[in-house]
PyMOL Python script that loads the backbone (N, CA, C, O; Angstrom):
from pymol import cmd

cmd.read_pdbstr("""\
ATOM      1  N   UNK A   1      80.733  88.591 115.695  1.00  0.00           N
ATOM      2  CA  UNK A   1      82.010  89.175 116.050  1.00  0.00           C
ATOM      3  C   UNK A   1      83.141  88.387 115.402  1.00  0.00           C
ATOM      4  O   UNK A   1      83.120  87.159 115.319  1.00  0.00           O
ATOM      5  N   UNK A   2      83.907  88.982 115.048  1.00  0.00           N
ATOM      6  CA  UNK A   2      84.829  88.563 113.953  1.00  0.00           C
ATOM      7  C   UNK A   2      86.637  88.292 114.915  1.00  0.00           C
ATOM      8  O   UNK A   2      87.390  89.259 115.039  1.00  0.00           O
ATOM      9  N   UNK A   3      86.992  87.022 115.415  1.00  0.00           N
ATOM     10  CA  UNK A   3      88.042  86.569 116.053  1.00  0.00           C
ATOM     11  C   UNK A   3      89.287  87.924 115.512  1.00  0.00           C
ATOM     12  O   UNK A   3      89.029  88.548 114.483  1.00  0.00           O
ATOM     13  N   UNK A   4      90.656  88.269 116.360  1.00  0.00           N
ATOM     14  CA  UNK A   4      91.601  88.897 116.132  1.00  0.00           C
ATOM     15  C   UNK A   4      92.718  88.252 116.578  1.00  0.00           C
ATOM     16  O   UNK A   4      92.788  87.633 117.640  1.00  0.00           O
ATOM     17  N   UNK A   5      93.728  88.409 115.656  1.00  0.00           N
ATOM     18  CA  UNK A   5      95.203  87.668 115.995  1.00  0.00           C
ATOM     19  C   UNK A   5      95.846  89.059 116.451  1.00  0.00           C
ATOM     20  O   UNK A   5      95.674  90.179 115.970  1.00  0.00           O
ATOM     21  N   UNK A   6      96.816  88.558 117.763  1.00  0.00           N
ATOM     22  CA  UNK A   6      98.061  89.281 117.583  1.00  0.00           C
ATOM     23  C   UNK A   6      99.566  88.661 117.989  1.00  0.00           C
ATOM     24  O   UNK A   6      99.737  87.634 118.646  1.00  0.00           O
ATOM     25  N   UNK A   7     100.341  89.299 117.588  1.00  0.00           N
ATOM     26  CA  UNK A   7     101.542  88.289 117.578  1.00  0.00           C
ATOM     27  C   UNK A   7     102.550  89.317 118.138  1.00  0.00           C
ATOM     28  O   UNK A   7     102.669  90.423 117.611  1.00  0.00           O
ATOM     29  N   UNK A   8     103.171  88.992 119.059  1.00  0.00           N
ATOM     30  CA  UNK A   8     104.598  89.436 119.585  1.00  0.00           C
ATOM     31  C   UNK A   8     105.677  89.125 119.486  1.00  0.00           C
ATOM     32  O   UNK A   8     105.977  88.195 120.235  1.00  0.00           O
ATOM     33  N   UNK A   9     106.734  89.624 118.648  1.00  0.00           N
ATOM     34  CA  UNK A   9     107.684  89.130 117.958  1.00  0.00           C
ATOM     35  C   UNK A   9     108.990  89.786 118.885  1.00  0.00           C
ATOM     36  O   UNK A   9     108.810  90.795 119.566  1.00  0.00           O
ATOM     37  N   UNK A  10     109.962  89.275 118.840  1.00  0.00           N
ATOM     38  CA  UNK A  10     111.282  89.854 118.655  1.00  0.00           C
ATOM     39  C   UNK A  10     112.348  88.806 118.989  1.00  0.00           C
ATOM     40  O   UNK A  10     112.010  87.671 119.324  1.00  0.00           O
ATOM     41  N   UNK A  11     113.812  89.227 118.888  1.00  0.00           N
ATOM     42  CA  UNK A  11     115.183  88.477 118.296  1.00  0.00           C
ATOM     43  C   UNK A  11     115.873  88.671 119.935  1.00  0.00           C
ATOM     44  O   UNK A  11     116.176  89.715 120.513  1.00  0.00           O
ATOM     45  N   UNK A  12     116.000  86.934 120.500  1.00  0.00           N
ATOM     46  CA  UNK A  12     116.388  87.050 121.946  1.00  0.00           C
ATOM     47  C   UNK A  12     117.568  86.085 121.715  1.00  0.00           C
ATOM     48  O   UNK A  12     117.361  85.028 121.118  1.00  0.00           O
ATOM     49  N   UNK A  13     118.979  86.451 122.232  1.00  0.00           N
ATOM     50  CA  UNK A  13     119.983  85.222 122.009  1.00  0.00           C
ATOM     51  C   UNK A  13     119.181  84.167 123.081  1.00  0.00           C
ATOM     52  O   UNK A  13     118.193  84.346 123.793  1.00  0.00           O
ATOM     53  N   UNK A  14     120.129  82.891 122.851  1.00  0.00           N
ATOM     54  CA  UNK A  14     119.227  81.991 123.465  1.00  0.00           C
ATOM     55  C   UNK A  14     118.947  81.709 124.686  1.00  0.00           C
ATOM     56  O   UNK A  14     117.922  81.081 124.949  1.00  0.00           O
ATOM     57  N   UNK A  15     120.078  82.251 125.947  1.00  0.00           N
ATOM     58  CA  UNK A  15     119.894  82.186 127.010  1.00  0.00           C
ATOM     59  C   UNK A  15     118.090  83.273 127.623  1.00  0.00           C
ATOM     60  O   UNK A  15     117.183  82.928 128.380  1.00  0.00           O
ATOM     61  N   UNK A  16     118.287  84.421 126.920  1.00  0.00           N
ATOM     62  CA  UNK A  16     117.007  84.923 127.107  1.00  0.00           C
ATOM     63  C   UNK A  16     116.074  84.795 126.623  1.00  0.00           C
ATOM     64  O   UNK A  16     115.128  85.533 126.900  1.00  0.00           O
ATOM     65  N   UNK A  17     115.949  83.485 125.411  1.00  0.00           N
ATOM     66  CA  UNK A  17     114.478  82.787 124.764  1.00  0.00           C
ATOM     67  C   UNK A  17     114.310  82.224 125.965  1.00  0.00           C
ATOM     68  O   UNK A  17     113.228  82.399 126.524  1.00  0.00           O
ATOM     69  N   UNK A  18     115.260  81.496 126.562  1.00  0.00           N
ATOM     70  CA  UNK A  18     114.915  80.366 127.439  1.00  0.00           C
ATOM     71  C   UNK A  18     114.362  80.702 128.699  1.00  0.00           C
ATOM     72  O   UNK A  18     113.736  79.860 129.342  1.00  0.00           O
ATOM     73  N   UNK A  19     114.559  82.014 129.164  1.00  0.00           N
ATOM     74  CA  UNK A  19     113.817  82.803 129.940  1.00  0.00           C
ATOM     75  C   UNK A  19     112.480  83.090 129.290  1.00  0.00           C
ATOM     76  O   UNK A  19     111.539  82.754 130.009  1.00  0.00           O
ATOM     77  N   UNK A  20     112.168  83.575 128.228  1.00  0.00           N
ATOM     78  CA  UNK A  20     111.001  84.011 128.101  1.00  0.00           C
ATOM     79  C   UNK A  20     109.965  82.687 127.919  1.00  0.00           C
ATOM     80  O   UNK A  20     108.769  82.790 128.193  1.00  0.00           O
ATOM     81  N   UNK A  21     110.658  81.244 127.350  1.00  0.00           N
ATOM     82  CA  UNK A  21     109.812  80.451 127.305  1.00  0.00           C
ATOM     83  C   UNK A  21     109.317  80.094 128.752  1.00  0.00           C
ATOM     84  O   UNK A  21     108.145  80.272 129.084  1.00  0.00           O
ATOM     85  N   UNK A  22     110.295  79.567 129.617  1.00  0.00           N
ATOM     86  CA  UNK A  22     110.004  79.640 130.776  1.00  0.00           C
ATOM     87  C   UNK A  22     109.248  80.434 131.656  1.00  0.00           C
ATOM     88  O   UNK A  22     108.702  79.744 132.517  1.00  0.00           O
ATOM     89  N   UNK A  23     108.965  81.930 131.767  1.00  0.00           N
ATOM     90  CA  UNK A  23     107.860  82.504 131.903  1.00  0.00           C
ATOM     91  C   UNK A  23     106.619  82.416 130.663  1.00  0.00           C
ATOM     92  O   UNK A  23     105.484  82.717 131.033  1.00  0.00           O
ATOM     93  N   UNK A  24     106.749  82.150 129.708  1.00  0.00           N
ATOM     94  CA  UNK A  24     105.155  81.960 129.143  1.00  0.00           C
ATOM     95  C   UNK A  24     104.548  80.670 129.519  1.00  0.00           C
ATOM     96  O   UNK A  24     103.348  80.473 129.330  1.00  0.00           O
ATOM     97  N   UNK A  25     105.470  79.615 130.141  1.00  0.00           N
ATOM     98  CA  UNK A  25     104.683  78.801 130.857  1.00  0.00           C
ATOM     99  C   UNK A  25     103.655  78.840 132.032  1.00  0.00           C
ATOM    100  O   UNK A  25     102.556  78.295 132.128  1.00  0.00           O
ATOM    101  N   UNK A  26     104.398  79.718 132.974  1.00  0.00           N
ATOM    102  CA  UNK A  26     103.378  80.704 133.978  1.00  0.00           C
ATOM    103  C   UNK A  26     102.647  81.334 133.253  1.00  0.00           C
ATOM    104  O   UNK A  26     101.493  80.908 133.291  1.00  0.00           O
ATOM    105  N   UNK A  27     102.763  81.969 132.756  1.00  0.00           N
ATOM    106  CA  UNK A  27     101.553  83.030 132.198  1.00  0.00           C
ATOM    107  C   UNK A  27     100.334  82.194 131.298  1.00  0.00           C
ATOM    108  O   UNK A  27      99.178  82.614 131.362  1.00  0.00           O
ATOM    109  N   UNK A  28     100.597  81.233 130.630  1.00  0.00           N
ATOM    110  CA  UNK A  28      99.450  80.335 130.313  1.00  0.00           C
ATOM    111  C   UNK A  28      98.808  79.755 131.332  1.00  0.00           C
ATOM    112  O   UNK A  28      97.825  79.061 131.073  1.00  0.00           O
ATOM    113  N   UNK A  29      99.151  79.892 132.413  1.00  0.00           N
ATOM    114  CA  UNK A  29      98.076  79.182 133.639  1.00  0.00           C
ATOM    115  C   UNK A  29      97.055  80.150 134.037  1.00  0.00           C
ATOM    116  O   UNK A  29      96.167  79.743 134.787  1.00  0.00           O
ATOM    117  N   UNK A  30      97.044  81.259 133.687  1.00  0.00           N
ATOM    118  CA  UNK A  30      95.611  81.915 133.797  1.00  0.00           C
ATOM    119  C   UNK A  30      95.560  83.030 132.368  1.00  0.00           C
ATOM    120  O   UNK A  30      96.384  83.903 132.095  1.00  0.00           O
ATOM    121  N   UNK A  31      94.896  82.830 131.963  1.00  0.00           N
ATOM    122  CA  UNK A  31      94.602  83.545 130.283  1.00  0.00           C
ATOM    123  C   UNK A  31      93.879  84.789 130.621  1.00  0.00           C
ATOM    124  O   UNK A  31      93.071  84.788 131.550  1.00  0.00           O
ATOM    125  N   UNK A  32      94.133  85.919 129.880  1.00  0.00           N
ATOM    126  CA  UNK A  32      93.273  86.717 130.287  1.00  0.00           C
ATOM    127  C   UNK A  32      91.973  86.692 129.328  1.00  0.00           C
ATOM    128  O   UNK A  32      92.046  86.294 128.166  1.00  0.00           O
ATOM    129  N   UNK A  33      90.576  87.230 130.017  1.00  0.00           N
ATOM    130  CA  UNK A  33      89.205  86.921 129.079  1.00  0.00           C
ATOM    131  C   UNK A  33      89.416  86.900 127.996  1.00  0.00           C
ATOM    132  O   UNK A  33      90.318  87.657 127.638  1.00  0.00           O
ATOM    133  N   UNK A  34      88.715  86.039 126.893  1.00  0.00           N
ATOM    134  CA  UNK A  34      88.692  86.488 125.602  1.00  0.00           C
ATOM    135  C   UNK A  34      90.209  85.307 124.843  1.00  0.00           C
ATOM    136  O   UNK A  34      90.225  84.911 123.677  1.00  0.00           O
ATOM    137  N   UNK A  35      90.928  85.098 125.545  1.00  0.00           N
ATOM    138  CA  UNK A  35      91.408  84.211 124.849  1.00  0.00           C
ATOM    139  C   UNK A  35      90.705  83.152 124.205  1.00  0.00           C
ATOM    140  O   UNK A  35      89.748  82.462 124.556  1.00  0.00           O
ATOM    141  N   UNK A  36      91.412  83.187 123.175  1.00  0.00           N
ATOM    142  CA  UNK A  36      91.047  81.304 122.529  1.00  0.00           C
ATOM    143  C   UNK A  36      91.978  80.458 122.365  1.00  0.00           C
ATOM    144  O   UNK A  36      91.785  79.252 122.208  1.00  0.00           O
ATOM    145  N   UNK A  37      93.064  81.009 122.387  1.00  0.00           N
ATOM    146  CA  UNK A  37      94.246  80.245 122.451  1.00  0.00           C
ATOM    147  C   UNK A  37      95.257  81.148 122.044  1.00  0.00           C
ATOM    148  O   UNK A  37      95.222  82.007 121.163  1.00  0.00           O
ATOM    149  N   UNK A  38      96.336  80.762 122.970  1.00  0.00           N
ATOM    150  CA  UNK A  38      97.901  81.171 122.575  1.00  0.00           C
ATOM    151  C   UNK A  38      99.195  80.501 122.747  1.00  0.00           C
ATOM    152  O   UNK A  38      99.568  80.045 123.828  1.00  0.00           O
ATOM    153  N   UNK A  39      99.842  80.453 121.707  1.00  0.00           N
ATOM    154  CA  UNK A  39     101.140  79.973 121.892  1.00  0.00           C
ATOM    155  C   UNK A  39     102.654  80.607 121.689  1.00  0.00           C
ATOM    156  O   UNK A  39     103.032  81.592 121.054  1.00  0.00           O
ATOM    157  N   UNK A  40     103.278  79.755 122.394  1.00  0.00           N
ATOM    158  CA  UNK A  40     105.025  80.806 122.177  1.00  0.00           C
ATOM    159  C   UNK A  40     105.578  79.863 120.914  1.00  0.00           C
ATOM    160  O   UNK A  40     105.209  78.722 121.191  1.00  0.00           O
ATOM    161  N   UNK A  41     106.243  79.848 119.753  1.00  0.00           N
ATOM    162  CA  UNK A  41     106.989  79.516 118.577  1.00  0.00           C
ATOM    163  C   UNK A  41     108.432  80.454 118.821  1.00  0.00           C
ATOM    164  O   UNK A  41     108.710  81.443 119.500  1.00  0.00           O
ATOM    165  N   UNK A  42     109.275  79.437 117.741  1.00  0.00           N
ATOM    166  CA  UNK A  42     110.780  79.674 118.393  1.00  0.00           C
ATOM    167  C   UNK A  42     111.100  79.205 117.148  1.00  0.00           C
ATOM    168  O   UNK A  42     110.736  78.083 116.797  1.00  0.00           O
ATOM    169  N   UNK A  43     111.904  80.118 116.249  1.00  0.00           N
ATOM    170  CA  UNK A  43     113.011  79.758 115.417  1.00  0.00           C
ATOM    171  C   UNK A  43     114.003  80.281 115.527  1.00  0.00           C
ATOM    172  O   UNK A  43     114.208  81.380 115.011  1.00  0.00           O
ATOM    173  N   UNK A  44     115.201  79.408 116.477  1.00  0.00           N
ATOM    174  CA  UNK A  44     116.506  80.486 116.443  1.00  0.00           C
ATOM    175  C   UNK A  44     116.365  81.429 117.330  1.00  0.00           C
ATOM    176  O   UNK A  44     115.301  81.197 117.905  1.00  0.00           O
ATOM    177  N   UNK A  45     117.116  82.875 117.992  1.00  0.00           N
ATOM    178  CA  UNK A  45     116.410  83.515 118.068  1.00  0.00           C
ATOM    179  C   UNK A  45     115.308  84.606 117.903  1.00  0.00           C
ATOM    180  O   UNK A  45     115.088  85.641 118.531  1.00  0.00           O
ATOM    181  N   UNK A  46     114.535  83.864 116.568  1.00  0.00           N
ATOM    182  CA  UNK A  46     113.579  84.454 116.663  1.00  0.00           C
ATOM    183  C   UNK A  46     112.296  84.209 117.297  1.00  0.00           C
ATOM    184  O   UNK A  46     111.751  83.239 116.771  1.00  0.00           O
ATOM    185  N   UNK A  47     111.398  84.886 118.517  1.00  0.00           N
ATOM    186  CA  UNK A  47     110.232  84.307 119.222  1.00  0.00           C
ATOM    187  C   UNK A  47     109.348  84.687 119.225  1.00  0.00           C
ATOM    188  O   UNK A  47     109.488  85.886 118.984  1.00  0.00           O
ATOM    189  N   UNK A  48     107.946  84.363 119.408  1.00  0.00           N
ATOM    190  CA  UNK A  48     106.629  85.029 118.922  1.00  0.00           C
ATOM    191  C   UNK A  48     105.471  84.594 119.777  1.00  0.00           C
ATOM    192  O   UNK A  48     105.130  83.430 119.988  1.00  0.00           O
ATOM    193  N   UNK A  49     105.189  85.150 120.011  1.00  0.00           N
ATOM    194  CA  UNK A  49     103.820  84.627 121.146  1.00  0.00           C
ATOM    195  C   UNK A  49     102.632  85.271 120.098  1.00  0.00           C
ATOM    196  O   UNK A  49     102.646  86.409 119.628  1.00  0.00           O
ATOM    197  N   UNK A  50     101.852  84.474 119.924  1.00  0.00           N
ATOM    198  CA  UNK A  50     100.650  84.159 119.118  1.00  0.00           C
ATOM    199  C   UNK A  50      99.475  84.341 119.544  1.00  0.00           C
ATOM    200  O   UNK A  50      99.327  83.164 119.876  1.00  0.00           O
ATOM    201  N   UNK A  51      98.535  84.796 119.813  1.00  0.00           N
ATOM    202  CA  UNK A  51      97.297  84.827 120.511  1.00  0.00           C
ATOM    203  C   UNK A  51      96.072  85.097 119.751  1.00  0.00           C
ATOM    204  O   UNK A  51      95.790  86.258 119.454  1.00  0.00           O
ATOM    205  N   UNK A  52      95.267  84.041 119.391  1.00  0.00           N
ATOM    206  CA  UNK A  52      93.615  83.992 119.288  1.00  0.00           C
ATOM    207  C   UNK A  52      93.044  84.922 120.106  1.00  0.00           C
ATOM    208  O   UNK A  52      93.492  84.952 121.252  1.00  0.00           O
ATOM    209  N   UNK A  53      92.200  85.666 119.834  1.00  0.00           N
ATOM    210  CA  UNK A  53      91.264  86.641 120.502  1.00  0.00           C
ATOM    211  C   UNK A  53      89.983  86.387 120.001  1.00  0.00           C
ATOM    212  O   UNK A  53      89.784  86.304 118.789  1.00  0.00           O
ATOM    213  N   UNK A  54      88.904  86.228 121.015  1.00  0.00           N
ATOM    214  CA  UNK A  54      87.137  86.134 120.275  1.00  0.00           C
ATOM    215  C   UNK A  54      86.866  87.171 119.822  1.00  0.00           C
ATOM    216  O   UNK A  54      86.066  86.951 118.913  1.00  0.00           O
ATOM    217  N   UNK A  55      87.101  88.462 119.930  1.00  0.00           N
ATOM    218  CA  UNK A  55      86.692  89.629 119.217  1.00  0.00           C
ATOM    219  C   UNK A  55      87.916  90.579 119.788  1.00  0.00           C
ATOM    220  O   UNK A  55      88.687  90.426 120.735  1.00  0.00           O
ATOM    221  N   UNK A  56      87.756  91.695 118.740  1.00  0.00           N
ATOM    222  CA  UNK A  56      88.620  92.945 118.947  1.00  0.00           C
ATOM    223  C   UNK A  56      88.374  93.957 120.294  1.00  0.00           C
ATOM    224  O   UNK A  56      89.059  94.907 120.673  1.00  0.00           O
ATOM    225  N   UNK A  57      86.483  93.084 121.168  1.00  0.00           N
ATOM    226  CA  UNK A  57      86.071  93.992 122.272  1.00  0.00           C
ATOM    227  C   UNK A  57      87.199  93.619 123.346  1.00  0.00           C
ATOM    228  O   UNK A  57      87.710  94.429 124.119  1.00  0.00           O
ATOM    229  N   UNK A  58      87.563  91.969 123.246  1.00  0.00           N
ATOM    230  CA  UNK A  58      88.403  91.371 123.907  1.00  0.00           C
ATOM    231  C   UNK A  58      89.562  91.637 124.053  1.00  0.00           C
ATOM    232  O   UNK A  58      90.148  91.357 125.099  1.00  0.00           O
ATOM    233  N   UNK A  59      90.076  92.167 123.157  1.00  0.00           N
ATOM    234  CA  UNK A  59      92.037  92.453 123.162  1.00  0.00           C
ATOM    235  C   UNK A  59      92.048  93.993 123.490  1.00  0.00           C
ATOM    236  O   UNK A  59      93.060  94.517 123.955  1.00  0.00           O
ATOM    237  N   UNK A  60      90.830  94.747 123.222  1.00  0.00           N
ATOM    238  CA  UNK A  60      90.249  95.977 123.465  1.00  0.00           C
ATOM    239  C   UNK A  60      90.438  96.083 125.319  1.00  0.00           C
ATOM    240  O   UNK A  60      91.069  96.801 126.095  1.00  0.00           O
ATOM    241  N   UNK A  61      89.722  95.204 125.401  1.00  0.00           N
ATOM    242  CA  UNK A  61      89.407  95.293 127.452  1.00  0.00           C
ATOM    243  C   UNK A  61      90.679  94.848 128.030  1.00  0.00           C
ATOM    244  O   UNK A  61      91.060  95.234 129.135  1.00  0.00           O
ATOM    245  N   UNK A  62      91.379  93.983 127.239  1.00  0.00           N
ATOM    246  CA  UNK A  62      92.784  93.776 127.994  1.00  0.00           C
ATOM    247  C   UNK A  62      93.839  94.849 128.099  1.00  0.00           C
ATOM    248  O   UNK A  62      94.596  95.058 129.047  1.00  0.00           O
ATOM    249  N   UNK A  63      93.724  95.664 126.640  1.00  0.00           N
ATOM    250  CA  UNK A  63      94.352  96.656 127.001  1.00  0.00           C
ATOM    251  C   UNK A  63      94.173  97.649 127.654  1.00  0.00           C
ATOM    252  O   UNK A  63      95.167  98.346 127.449  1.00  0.00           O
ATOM    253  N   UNK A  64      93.238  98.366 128.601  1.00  0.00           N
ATOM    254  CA  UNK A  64      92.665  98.957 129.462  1.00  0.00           C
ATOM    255  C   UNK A  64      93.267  98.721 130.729  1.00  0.00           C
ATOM    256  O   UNK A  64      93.751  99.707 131.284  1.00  0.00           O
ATOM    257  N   UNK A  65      93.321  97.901 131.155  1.00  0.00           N
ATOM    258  CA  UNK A  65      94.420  97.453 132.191  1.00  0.00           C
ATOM    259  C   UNK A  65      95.466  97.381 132.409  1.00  0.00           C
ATOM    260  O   UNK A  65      95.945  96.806 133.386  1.00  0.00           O
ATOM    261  N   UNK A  66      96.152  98.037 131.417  1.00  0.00           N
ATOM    262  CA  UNK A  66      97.756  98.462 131.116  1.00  0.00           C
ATOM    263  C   UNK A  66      98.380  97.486 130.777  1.00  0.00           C
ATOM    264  O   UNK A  66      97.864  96.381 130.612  1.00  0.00           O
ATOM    265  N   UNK A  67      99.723  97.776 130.604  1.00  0.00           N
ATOM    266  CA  UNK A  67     100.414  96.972 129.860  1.00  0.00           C
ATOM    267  C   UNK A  67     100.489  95.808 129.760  1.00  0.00           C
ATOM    268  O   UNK A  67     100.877  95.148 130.724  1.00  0.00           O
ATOM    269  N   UNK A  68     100.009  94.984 128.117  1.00  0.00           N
ATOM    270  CA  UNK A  68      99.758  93.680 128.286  1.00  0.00           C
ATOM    271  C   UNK A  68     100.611  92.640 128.551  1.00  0.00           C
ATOM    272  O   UNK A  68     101.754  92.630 128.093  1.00  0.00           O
ATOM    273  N   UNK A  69      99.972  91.354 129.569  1.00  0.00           N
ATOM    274  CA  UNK A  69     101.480  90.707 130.005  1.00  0.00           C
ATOM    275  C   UNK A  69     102.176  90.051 128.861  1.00  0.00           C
ATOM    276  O   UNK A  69     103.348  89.715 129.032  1.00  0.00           O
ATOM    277  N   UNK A  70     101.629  89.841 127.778  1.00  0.00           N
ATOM    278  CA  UNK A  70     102.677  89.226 126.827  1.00  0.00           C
ATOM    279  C   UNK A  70     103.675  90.209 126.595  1.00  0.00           C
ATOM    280  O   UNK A  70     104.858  89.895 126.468  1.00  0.00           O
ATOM    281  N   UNK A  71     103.221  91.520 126.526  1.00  0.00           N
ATOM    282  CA  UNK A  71     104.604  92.443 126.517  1.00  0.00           C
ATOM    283  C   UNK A  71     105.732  92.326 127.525  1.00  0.00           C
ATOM    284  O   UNK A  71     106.945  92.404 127.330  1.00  0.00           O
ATOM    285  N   UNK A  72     104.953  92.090 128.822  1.00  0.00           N
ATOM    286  CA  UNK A  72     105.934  91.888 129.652  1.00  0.00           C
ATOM    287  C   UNK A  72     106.777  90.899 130.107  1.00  0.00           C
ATOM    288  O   UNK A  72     107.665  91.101 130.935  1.00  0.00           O
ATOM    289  N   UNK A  73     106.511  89.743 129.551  1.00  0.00           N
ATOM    290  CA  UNK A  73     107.031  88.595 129.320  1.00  0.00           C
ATOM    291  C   UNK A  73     108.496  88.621 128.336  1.00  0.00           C
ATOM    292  O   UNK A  73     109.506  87.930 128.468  1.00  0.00           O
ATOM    293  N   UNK A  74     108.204  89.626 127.377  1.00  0.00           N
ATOM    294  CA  UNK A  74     109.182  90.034 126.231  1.00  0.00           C
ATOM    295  C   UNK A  74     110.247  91.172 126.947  1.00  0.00           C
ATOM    296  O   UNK A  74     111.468  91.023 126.898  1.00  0.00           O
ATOM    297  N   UNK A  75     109.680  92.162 127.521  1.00  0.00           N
ATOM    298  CA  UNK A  75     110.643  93.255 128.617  1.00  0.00           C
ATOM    299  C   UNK A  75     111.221  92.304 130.321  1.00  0.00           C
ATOM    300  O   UNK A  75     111.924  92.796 131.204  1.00  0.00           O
ATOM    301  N   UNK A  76     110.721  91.114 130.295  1.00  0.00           N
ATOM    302  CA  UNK A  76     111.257  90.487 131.348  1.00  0.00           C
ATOM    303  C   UNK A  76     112.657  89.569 130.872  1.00  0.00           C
ATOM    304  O   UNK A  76     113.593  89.220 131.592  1.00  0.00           O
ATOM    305  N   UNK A  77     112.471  89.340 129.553  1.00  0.00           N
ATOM    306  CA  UNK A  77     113.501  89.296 128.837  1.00  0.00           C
ATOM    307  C   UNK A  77     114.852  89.761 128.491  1.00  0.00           C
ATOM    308  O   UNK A  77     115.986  89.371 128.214  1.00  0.00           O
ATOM    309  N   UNK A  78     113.913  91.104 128.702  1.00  0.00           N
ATOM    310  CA  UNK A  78     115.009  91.816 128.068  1.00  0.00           C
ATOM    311  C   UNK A  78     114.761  92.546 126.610  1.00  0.00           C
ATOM    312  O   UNK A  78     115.526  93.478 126.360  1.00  0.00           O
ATOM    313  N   UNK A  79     114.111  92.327 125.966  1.00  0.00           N
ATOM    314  CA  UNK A  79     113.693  93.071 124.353  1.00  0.00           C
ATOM    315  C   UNK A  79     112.277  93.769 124.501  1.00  0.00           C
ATOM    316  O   UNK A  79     111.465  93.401 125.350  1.00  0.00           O
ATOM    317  N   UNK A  80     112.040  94.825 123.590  1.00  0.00           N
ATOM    318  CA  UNK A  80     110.869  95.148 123.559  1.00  0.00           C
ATOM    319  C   UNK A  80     110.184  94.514 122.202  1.00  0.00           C
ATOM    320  O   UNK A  80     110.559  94.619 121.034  1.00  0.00           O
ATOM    321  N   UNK A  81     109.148  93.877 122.711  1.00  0.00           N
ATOM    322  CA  UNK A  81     108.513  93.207 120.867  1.00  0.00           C
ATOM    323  C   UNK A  81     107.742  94.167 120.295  1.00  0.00           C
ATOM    324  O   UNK A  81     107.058  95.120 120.670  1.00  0.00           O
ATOM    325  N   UNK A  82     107.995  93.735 119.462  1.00  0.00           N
ATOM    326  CA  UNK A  82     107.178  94.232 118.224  1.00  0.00           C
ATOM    327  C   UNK A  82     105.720  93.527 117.980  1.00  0.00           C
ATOM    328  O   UNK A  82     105.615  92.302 117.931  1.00  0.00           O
ATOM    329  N   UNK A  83     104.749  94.298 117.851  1.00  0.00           N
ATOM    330  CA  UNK A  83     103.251  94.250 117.925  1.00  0.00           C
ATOM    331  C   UNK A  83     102.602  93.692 116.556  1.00  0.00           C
ATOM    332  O   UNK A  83     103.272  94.171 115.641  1.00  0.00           O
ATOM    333  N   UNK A  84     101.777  93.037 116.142  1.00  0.00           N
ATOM    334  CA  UNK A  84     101.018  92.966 115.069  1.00  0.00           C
ATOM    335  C   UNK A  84      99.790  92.331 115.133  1.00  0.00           C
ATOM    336  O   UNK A  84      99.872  91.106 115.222  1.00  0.00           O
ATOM    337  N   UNK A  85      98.716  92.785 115.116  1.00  0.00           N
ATOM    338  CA  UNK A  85      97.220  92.503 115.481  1.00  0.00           C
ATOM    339  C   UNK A  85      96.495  92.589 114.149  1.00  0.00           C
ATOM    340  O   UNK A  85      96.212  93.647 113.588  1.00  0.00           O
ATOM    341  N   UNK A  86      96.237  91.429 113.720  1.00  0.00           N
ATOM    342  CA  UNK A  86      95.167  90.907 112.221  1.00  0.00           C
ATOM    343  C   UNK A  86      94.109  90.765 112.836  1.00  0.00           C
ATOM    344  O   UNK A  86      94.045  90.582 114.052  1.00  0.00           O
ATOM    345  N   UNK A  87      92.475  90.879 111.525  1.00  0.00           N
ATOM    346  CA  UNK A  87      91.704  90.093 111.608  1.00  0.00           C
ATOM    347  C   UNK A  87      91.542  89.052 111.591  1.00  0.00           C
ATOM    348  O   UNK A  87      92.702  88.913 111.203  1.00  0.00           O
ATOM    349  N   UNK A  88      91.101  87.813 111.652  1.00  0.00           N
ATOM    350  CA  UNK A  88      91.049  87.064 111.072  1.00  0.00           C
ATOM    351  C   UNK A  88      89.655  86.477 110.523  1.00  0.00           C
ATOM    352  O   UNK A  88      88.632  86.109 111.100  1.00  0.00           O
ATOM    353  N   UNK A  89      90.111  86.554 108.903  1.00  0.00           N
ATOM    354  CA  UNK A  89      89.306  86.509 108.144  1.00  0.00           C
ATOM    355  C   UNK A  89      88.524  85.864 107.767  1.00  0.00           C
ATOM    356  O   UNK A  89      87.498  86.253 107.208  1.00  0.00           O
ATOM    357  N   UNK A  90      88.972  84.234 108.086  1.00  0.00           N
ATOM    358  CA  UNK A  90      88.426  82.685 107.922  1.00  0.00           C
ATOM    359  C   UNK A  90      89.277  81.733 108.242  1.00  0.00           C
ATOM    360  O   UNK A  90      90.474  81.772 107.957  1.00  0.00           O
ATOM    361  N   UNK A  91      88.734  80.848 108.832  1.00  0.00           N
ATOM    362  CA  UNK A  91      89.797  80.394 109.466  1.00  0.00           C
ATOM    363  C   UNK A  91      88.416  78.783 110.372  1.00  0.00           C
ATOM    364  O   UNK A  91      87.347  78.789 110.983  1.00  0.00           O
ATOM    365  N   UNK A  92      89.565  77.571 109.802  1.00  0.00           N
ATOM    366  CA  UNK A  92      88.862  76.387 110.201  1.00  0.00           C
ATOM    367  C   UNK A  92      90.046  75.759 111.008  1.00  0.00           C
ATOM    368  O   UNK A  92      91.241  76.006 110.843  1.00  0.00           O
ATOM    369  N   UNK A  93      89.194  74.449 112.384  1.00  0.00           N
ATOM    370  CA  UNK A  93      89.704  74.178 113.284  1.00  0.00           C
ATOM    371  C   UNK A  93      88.968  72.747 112.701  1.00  0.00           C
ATOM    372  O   UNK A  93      88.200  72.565 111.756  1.00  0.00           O
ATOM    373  N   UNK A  94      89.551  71.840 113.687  1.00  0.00           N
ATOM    374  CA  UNK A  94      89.558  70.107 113.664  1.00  0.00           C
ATOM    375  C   UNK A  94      87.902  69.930 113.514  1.00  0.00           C
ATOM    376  O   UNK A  94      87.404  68.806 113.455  1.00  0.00           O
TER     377      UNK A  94
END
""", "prot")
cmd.dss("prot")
cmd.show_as("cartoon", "prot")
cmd.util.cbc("prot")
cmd.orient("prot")
């Protein structure tokens, strides 16, 4: 099974990055299955929540359960993000 990235992007002035970072801290305390890792990145306001997936069955079953919370982390904000889900093709760790 071949790992999948997806990334949630969008442009928050800074008082509402600082909200959304602040809730992705909660929301990293329980991952949903299938994670391998995710993180929030911040340039400016631009913000992105990042997420490792073990397979596409995985980001597959999360979405079944409606709307995913990284989206809602981004609409708790205030913005709706923008979606982008890669394979990933190869890819080495420590």
């Amino acid at each position: 099974m071949a790992m999948v990235m997806s990334i949630l992007e969008g442009d928050l002035p800074p008082d509402k990055a600082a909200k959304l970072e602040s809730n992705f801290a909660e929301y990293i305390k329980a991952l949903e299955p299938g994670v391998v890792q995710t993180s929030f990145i911040r340039n400016g306001a631009k913000c992105k929540v990042i997420t490792l997936w073990e397979s596409k069955e995985a980001i597959s079953a999360m979405k079944v359960k409606g709307t995913p919370k990284g989206v809602l982390l981004f609409r708790y904000a205030g913005v709706e993000p923008a979606l982008l889900v890669y394979d990933v093709v190869n890819s080495k760790g420590k």
